[in-house]
N, C-alpha and C positions, 0 to 999 in steps of 0.2 A: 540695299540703300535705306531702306525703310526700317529695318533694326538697327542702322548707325545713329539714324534720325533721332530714334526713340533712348537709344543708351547715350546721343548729343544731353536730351530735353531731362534725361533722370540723373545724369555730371551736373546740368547749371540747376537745377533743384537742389540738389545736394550741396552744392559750393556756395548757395546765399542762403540757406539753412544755416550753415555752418558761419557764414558771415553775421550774420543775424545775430546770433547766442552769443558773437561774442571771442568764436574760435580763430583758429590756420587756416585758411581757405588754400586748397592747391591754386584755385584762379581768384583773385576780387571781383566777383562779377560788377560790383558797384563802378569798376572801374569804366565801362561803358559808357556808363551817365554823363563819364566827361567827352563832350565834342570833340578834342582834338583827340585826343586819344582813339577812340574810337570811327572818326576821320579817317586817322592814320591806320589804323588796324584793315578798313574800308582800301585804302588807298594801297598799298600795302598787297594785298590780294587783286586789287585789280594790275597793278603793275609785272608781278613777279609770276604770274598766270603765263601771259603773254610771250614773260621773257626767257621764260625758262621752257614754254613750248617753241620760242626761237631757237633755242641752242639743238632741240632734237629732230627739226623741220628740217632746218638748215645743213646738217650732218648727213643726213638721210639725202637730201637734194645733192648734195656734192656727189657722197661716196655712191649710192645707187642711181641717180638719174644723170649726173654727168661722170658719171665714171672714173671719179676723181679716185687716186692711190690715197691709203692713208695720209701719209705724210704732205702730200699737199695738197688734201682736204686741211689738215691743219695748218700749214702754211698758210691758209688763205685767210684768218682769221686773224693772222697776225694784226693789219690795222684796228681790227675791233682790240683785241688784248693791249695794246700801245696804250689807246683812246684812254683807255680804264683808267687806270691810276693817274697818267697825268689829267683829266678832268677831275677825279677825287680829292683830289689833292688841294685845284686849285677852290672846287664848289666848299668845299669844308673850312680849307685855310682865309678863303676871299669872297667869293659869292654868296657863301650864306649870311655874312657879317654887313654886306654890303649892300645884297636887293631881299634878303628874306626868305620866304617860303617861296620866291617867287622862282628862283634853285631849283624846286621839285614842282613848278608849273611847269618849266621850261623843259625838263631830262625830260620826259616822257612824249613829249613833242619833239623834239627832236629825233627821239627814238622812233617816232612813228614818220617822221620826215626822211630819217635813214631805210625806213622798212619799205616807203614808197618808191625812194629812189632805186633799191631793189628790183625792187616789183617791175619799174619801168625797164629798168638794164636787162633785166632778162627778159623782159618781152621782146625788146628792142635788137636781143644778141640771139636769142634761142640759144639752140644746144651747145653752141660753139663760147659760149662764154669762157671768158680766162677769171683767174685769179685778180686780173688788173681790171678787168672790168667792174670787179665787184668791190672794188675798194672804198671808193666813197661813200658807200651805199655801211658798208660796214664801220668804217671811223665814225660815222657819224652815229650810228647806234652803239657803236662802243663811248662817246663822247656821252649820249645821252644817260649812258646807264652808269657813267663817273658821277654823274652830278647828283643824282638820285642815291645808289649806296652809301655813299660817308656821310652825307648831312641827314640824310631821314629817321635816325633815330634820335638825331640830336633835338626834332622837331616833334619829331611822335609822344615823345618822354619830355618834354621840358616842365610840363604839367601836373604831371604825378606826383603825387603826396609821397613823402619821403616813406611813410607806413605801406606804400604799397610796392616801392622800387622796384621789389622781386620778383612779385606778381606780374608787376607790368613787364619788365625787361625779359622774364620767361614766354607771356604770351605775344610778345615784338619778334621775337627767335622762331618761336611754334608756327608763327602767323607766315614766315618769309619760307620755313620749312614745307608747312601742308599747302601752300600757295604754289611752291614749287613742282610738289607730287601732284597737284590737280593741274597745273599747267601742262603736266609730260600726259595727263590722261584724256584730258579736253581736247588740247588743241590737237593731240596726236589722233584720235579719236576724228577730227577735224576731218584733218590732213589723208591720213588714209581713205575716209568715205569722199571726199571729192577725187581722189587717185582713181579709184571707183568709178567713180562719175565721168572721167573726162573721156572727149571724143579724141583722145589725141591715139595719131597713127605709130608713133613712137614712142618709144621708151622714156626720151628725155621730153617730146611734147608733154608726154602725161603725168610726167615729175613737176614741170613747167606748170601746167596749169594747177595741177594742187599748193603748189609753192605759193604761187600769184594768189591763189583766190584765200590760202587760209592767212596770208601775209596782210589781206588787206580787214581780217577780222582780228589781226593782233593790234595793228595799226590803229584802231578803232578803240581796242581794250587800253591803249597809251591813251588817247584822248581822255577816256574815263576817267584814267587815271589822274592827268590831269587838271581836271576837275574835282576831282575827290580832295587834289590836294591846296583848292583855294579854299578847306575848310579847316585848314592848322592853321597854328596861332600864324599873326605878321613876323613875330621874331622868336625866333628860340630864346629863352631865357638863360642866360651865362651867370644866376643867382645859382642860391641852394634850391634843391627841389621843394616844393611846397610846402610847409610844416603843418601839423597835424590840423591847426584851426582853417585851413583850407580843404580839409577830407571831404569828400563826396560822399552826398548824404545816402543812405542806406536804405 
């Protein structure tokens, strides 16, 4: 951890070095300086943290704690995979044009409203939960995570100087990337030490309670998110990207 830290701190030395003189930078670090950007980049990792340790929590609950077959372990997602596109579609095509960043206040609440409703079903059903039980609970975080996907890059980037496109749109991709790999290691990291922890006499109690309790710390990292994202612009910009006399200064 502590030599990732140190070769993090001697990359961004080296990348405004290189911005500085005048060169290629792999990253613009200047590009930070700008809020929404760096908002977004914020918001970004707090989201995709959460959701992406959803997707290995949740797999692991089915297939080992209820003893779900593969296949409908996967069946049972189907309302979330539905959700997806048809909310992307409509936050991108209409929502974002319509209430703003308010688009990506709302997905991540939602998601966190779907993760509750979770939470409650299974406490509610314990072991014997069905597929159907779990459906609302899943549309609704699949709905949340449509709205979020297709418009947030449209928001993250509306800001960027045309001089740094590359840069930005490389470190938008890295950011949903290593956001994702720390989400399967945190929250999974989570998830097993309360598995640990719990006083459950069964198999699925003790699935059950690591599900519930690390469900209500994703739930949590959606709020952040959130938040993080009432600090992008009010509207994505539908102009050219910024031209040079708007660069962030060095």
């Amino acid at each position: 951890m502590l030599f990732g830290l140190l070769v993090l701190t001697g990359f961004v030395m080296l990348q405004r070095r290189e911005e500085k003189s005048g060169g290629e930078p792999l990253v613009a670090v200047s590009l930070f300086k700008s809020r929404p950007f760096a908002a977004g980049i914020v918001m970004m990792f707090l989201f995709f943290i959460p959701m992406n340790g959803f997707f290995l929590i949740q797999t692991l609950f089915l297939q080992i704690g209820l003893e779900y077959p593969i296949l409908k372990a996967g069946l049972t997602m189907i309302p979330f995979s539905l959700m997806v596109p048809i909310l992307a579609g409509l936050s991108a095509a209409i929502l974002a044009k319509k209430i703003g960043r308010v688009v990506l206040q709302l997905g991540p609440l939602v998601i966190a409203v779907g993760f509750i409703v979770l939470i409650l079903t299974v406490h509610s059903v314990g072991g014997t939960v069905t597929p159907w039980h779990l459906l609302a609970g899943l549309a609704l975080s699949g709905a949340g995570f449509g709205m979020v996907v297709a418009p947030v890059g449209i928001f993250v980037l509306s800001e960027v100087p045309t001089k740094f496109a590359g840069s930005a749109s490389g470190l938008f991709n890295t950011t949903s990337q290593l956001a994702g790999a720390l989400g399967v290691a945190i929250i999974g990291t989570i998830y097993f030490n309360s598995l640990e922890a719990s006083t459950g006499t069964s198999q699925a109690a003790v699935f059950i309670d690591g599900f519930t309790f690390t469900m209500w710390i994703m739930a949590g990292g959606m709020v952040l998110a959130s938040i993080a994202a009432t600090f992008l612009p009010r509207w994505a910009s539908e102009n050219e990207p910024a031209q040079d006399s708007a660069l962030i200064e060095l």
